[in-house]
C-alpha positions as a LaTeX table, in Angstrom:
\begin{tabular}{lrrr}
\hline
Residue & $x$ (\AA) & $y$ (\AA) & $z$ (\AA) \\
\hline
Unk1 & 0.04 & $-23.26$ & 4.56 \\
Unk2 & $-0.27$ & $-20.89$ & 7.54 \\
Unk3 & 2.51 & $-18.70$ & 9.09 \\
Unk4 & 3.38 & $-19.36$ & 12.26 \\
Unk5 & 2.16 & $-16.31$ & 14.79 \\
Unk6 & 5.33 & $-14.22$ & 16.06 \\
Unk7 & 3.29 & $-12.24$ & 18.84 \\
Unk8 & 4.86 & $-9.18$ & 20.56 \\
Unk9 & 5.06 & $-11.30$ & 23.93 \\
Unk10 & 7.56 & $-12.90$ & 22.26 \\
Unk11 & 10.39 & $-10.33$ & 22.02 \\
Unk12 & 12.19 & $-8.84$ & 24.66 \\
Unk13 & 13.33 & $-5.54$ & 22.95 \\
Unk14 & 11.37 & $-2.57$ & 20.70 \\
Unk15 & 12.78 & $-0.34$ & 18.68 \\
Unk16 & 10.77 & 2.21 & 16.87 \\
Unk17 & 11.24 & 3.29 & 13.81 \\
Unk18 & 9.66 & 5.67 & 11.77 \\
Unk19 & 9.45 & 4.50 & 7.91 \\
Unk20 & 10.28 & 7.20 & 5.03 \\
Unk21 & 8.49 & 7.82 & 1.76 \\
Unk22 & 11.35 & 6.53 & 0.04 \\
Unk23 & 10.69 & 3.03 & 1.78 \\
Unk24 & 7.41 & 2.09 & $-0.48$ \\
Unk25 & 8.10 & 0.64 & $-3.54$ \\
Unk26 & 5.86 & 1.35 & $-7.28$ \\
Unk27 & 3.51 & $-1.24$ & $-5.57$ \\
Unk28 & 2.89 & 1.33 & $-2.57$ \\
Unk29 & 4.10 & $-0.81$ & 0.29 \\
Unk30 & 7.59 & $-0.83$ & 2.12 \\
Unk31 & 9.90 & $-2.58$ & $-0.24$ \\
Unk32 & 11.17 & $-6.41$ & 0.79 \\
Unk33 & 14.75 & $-5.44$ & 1.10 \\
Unk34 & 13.93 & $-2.29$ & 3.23 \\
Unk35 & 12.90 & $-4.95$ & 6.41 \\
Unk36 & 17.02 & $-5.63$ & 6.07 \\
Unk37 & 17.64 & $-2.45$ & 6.98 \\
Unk38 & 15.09 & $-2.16$ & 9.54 \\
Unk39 & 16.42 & $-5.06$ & 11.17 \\
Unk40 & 20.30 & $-3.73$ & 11.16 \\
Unk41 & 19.53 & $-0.44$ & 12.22 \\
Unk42 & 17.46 & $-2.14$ & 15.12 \\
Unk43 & 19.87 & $-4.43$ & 16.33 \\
Unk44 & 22.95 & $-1.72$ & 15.73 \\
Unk45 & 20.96 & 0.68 & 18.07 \\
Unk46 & 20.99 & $-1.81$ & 21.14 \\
Unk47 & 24.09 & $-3.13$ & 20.45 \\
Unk48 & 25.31 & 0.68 & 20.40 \\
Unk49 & 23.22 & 2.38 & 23.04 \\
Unk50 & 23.07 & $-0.87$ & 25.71 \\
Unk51 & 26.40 & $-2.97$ & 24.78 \\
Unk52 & 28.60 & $-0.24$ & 24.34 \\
Unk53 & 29.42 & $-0.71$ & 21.13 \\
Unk54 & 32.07 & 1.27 & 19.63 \\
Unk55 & 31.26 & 1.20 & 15.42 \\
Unk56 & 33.88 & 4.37 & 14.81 \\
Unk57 & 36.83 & 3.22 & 16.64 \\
Unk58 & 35.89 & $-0.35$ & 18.31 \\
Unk59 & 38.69 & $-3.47$ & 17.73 \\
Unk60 & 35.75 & $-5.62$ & 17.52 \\
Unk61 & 32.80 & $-5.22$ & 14.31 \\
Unk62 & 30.11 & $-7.74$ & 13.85 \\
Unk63 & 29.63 & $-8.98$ & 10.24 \\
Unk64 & 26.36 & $-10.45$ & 9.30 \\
Unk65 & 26.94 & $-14.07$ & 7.76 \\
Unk66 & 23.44 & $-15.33$ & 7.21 \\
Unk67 & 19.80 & $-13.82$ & 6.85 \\
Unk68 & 16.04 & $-14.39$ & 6.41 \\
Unk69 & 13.04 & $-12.38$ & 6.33 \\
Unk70 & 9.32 & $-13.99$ & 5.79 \\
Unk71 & 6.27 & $-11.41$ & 5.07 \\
Unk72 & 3.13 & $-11.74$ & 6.51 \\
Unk73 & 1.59 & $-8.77$ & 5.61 \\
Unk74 & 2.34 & $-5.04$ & 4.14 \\
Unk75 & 3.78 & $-2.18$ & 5.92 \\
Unk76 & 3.97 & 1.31 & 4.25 \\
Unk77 & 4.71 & 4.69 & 4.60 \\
Unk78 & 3.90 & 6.42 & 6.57 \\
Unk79 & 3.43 & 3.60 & 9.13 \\
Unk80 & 4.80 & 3.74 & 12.96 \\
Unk81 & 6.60 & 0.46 & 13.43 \\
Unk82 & 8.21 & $-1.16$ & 16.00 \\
Unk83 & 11.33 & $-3.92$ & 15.52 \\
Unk84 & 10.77 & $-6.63$ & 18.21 \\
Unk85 & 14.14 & $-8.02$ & 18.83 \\
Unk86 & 15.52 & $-11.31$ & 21.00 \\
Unk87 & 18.64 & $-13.56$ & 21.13 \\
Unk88 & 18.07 & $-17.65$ & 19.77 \\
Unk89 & 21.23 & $-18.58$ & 20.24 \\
Unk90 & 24.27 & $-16.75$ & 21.77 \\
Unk91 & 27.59 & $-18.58$ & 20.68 \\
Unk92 & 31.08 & $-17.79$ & 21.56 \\
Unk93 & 32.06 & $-15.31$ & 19.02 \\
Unk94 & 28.07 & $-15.17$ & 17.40 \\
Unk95 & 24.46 & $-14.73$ & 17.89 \\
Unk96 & 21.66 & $-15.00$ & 15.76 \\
Unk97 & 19.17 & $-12.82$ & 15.92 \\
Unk98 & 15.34 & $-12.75$ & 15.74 \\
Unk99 & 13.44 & $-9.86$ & 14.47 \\
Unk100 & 9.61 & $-8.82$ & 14.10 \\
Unk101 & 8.29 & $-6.34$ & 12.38 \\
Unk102 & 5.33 & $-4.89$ & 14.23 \\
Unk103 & 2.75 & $-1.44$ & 13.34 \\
Unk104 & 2.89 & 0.62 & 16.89 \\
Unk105 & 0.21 & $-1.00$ & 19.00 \\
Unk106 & $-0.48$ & $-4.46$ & 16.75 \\
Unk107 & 0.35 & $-7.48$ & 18.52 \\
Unk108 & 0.93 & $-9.71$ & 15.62 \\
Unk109 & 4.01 & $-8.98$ & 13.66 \\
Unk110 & 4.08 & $-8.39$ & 9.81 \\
Unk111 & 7.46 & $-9.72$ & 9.03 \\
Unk112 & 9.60 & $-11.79$ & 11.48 \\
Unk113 & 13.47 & $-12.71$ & 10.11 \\
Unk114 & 16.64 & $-13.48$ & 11.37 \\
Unk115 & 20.50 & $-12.75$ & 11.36 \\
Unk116 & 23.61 & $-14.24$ & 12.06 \\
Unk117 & 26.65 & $-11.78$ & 13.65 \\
Unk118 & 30.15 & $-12.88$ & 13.91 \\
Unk119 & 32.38 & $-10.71$ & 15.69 \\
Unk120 & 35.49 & $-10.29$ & 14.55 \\
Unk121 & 38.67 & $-8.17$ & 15.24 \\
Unk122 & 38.46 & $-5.04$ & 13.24 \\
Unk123 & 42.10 & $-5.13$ & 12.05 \\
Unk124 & 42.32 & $-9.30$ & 11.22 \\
Unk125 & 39.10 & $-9.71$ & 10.37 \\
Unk126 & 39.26 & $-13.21$ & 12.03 \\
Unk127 & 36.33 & $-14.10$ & 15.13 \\
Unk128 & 36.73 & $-13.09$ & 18.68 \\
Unk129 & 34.88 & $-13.74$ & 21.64 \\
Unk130 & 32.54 & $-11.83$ & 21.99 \\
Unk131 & 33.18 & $-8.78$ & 24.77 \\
Unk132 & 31.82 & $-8.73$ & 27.90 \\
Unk133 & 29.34 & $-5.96$ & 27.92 \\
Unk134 & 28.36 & $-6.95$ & 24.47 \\
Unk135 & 27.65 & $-10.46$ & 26.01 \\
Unk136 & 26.01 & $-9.19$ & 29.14 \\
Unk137 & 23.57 & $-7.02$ & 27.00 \\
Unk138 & 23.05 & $-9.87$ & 24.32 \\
Unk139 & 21.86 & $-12.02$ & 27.40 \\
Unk140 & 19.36 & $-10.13$ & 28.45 \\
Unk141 & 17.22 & $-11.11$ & 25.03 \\
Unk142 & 18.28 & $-14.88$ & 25.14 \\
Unk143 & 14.57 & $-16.66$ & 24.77 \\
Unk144 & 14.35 & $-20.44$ & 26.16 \\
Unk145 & 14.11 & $-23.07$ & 22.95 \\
\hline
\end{tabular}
């Protein structure tokens, strides 16, 4: 069965990352659960540094409710990568994100995945809407179909 291409023309947002020693696994590749990671600290970033998202003192926190990953090929230390990052669907109080992992200056990814965020008040712990400049900023990666 072959993987569908996830191309670098297809995401709206990079954000590099540098992978650690401590990423590769006894098998000498970045370890499966380590994309995860890669993914949160990607989205976190933008969602920090272009939404205005306040993580220390904020009333509103997104909680991740679903996730995927599938691998297309290895990544290891001490590999440049960038996470390619766009908006499927942006609801009311969620998005899902979708997420490639990329080596600096490949077009094809080697992992794409995706993530569900519900925001929710930080006290309750019941959804919101999501805030305006979170919104505006979450627009800006919203991809057609």
């Amino acid at each position: 069965m072959s993987q569908p291409e996830h191309l670098r023309s297809d995401y709206r947002h990079f954000q590099p990352i540098t992978t650690r020693w401590h990423d590769n696994d006894i098998y000498g590749h970045v370890n499966n659960v380590v994309y995860y990671g890669y993914f949160d600290s990607a989205v976190n970033a933008y969602l920090i540094e272009r939404g205005g998202l306040d993580i220390h003192e904020g009333g509103v926190v997104g909680f991740v409710v679903s996730s995927s990953c599938d691998y297309f090929a290895s990544i290891a230390f001490p590999d440049r990568i960038e996470v390619g990052l766009r908006v499927g669907k942006l609801g009311n109080s969620s998005v899902q994100y979708e997420l490639a992992i990329f080596k600096q200056g490949e077009d094809e990814a080697c992992a794409a995945g995706r993530f569900v965020h519900v925001f929710v008040d930080r006290e309750s712990n019941r959804p919101v809407p999501i805030p305006e400049a979170l919104r505006a900023a979450l627009a800006e990666l919203v991809v057609a179909g």
